[in-house]
N, C-alpha and C positions, 0 to 999 in steps of 0.2 A: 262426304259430309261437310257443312259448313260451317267454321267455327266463327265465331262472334265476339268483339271484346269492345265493351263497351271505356271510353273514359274521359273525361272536361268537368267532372265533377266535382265541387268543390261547396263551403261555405264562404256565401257572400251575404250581402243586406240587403232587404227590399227595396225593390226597384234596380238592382246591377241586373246583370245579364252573364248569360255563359253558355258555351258551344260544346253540347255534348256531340263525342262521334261516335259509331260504330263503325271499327276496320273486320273485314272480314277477309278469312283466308280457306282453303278448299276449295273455292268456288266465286264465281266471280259474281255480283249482285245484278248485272243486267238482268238474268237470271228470274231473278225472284221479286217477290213484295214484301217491302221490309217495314215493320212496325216498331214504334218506339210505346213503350208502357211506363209506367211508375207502380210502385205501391208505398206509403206512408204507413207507419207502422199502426196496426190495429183496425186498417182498411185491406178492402181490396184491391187486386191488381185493376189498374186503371187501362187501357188506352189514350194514346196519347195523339199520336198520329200516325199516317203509312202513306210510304211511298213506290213507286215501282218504276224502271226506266221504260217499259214496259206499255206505259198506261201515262196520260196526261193528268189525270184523274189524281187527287191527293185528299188524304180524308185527315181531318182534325178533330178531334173531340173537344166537346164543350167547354171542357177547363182549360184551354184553353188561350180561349177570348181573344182571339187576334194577335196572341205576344209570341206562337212560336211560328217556328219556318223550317220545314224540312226540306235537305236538299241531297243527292246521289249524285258524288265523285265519282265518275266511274275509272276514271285512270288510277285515283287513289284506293280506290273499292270500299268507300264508305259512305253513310249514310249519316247524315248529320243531322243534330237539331240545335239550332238559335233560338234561346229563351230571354228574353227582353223582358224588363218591368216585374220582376220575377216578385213573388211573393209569398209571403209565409206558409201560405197552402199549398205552394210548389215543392215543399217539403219531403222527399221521398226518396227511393231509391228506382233507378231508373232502367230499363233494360231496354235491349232491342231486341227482335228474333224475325223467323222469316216465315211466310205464309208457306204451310206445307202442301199446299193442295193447288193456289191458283199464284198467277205471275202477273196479277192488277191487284188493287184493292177497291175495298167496298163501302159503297154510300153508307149501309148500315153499322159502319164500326167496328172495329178488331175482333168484339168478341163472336161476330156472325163466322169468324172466321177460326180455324185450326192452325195456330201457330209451334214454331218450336226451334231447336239450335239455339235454346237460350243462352246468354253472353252472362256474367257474375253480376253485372250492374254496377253502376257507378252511383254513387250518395252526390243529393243535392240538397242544402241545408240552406235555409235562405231566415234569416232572423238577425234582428238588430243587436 
């Protein structure tokens, strides 16, 4: 089984930036397709992005907007996301987990997909 621990979370200001990562042990990530989520409290779990070494292929969701950037260490065995311009709406708690079923990801978005080996999540607070 693969564990997941997510952590770069922190409270910053809008517009800083911060590098969440997910290290993963049991399993090495080439492996799989690995998805990062949020959820804000009183929302649902979002999709955020996914990636796979696996697959050229990288899917983003619309929130977006061209500020993050996922990327797969594979030596380190983590998956990373770069959030730039960050802002109050990026307000959430963040997880990663791994597609249970396929080892690419999908144009239509995380939730077309069965995920799991959820990580605790790491808190991203972005407010002046």
């Amino acid at each position: 089984q693969v564990q997941l621990v997510e952590s770069g979370g922190g409270l910053v200001q809008p517009g800083d930036s911060l590098r969440l990562s997910c290290a993963a042990s049991g399993a090495t990530l080439d492996n799989y397709a690995i998805g990062w989520f949020r959820q804000a409290p009183g929302k649902e779990r979002e999709g955020v992005s996914c990636a796979s070494s696996r697959d050229d292929y990288i899917y983003y969701g619309p929130s977006t907007k061209g500020r993050f950037t996922i990327s797969i260490d594979n030596v380190k065995n983590t998956v990373d996301l770069q959030m730039i311009d960050l802002e109050p709406e990026d307000t959430a708690i963040y997880y990663c987990a791994r597609d249970l079923q396929y080892n690419y990801c999908s144009a239509y978005g995380l939730r077309s997909r069965n995920f799991g080996d959820w990580g605790q999540g790491t808190q991203v607070t972005v407010s002046s």
